[in-house]
Residue, then its C-alpha position, 0 to 999 in steps of 0.5 A: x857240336x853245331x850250336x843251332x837250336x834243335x827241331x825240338x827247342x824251336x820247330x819249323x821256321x815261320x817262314x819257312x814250308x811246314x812240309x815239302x811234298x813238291x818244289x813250290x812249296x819253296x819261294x825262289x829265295x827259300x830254294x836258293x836257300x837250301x841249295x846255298x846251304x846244301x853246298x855249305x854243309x857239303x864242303x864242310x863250311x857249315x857245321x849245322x847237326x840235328x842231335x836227338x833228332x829223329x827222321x820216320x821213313x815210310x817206304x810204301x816203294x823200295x829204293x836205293x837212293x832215298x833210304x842211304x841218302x837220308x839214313x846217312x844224312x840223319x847220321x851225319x847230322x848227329x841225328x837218327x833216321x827210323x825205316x819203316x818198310x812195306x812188311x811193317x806199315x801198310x799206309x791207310x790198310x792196317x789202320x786209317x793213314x791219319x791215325x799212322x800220321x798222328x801216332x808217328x809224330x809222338x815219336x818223330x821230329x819229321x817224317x819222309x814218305x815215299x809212296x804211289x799215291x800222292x794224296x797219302x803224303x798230302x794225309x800225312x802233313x794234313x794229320x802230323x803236326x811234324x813237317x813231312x818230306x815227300x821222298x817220291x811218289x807217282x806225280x812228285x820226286x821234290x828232293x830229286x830236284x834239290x840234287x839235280x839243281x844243286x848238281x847243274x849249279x856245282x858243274x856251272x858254277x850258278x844256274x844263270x844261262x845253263x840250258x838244259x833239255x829232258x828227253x824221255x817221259x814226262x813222269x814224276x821226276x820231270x814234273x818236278x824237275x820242270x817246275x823247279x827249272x821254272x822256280x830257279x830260273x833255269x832254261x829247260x827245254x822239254x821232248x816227249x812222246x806224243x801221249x807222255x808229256x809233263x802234263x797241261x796241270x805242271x805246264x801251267x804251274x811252271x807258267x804261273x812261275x814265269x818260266x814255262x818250258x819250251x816243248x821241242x819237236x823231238x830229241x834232237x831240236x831238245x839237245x842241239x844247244x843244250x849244256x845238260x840233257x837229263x833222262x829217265x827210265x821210260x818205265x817207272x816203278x808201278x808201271x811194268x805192266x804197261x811196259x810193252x805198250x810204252x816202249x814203242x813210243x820211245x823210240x829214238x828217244x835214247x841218250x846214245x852218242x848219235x843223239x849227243x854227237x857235235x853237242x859237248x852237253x853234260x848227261x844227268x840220269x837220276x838212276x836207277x838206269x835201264x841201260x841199253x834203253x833210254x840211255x845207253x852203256x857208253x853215254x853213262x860211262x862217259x867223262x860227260x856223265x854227272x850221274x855221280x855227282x849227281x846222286x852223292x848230292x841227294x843226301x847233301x840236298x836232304x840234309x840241308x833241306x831237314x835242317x831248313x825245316x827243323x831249326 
């Protein structure tokens, strides 16, 4: 057993964010941090563990992903993670959000939510006196980005000179995704479909970092010098009744091997994938896919970002 102090024995580090509920909540140095530690702990060259740590888990939305990565990152840092689903907490219905903020935190080292409003995350870390991570919510997926930065940095060997494109919707993950290129340092160069870009509110936050992304004029000016292009799906969770009115916008925005053909860049989807949609079978099945990589890395990044927090 790691000898570093527990959360209890020292709480959050006064330099470091109270609570992550977006990328920038970290300095270039505090991100670089967790990434650097993220592969430490990934290769077993740190041995840092959380004991009689507890992690509450509020899923307003289901996932896959989210729940495996940060219930066995819990267990792996010696720690416990405590699921609380839909049918057993309704965030700000069965009772006001910061008395759930407050109560959770008697019992609680940290909490993870993942929700549809991002105000209720921003509720939680105003009432709970323990950090909160935000796990996803309709404008911000923060740990996303720690997995997809620590992914391209794992394939390059560093960030420095990578070029990456996002092609699709600009939604959740591409905004945070964006001002996390923006925060590393990473050339990111963005096409979206008229009505569904990143946003003038991301654009000008990547700005004030210094590395706004280039917006390209379609697909295929995006990839062309590209050493990885990243999608995700065009419908999110929430939004199937607009399913028909987006699709059409969509089109000629899919990862397929014509858009990629005569590039040799790497394809990073953040899953789950509607295949056949914004990125097709072959493509995902491909020697160039590091999906993989790339979703084995959300726990790593997590488990590095809850020991960053809690000791």
């Amino acid at each position: 057993m790691s000898t570093n102090p527990t959360a209890s024995e020292t709480g959050p580090s006064d330099d470091f964010p109270a609570d992550f509920l977006d990328v920038d909540d970290l300095t270039a140095a505090q991100l670089d941090a967790v990434l650097d530690r993220a592969e430490a702990l990934k290769t077993g060259r740190d041995a840092t563990t959380l004991p009689r740590t507890t992690l509450a888990m509020l899923f307003e939305k289901p996932s896959t992903r989210t729940r495996a990565s940060f219930e066995t990152g819990m267990t792996q840092l010696g720690g416990h993670a405590m699921f609380l689903g839909p049918d057993d907490i309704q965030l700000g219905h069965g009772e006001p959000l910061k008395d759930t903020a407050r109560a959770l935190a008697g019992y609680a080292d940290a909490i993870m939510a993942r929700t549809f409003d991002h105000g209720d995350v921003e509720t939680l870390a105003e009432y709970a006196d323990v950090p909160v991570v935000n796990g996803l919510t309709d404008e911000a997926h923060p740990c996303q980005t720690l997995a997809d930065l620590l992914t391209i940095r794992q394939a390059f060997g560093g960030l420095d000179d990578v070029s990456v494109a996002w092609v699709g919707d600009g939604n959740n993950v591409a905004r945070s995704f964006a001002v996390g290129c923006a925060l590393a340092g990473v050339d990111l160069t963005v096409a979206t479909p008229d009505g569904f870009g990143l946003g003038d509110d991301v654009l000008d936050r990547c700005t004030g970092l210094g590395a706004a992304p280039t917006l390209a004029d379609g697909p295929a000016d995006a990839v062309a010098d590209a050493d990885v292009v990243y999608t995700d799906v065009w419908v999110s969770m929430g939004q199937e009744k607009r399913r028909e009115e987006k699709l059409p916008a969509f089109d000629g925005y899919q990862l397929n091997e014509a858009l990629l053909a005569g590039t040799d860049a790497d394809v990073m989807h953040c899953l789950p994938a509607h295949r056949g949609e914004e990125i097709t079978d072959d493509v995902i099945e491909s020697d160039r896919a590091l999906v993989w990589e790339q979703a084995e890395n959300r726990m790593h990044a997590q488990k590095a970002l809850l020991v960053e927090l809690l000791t």
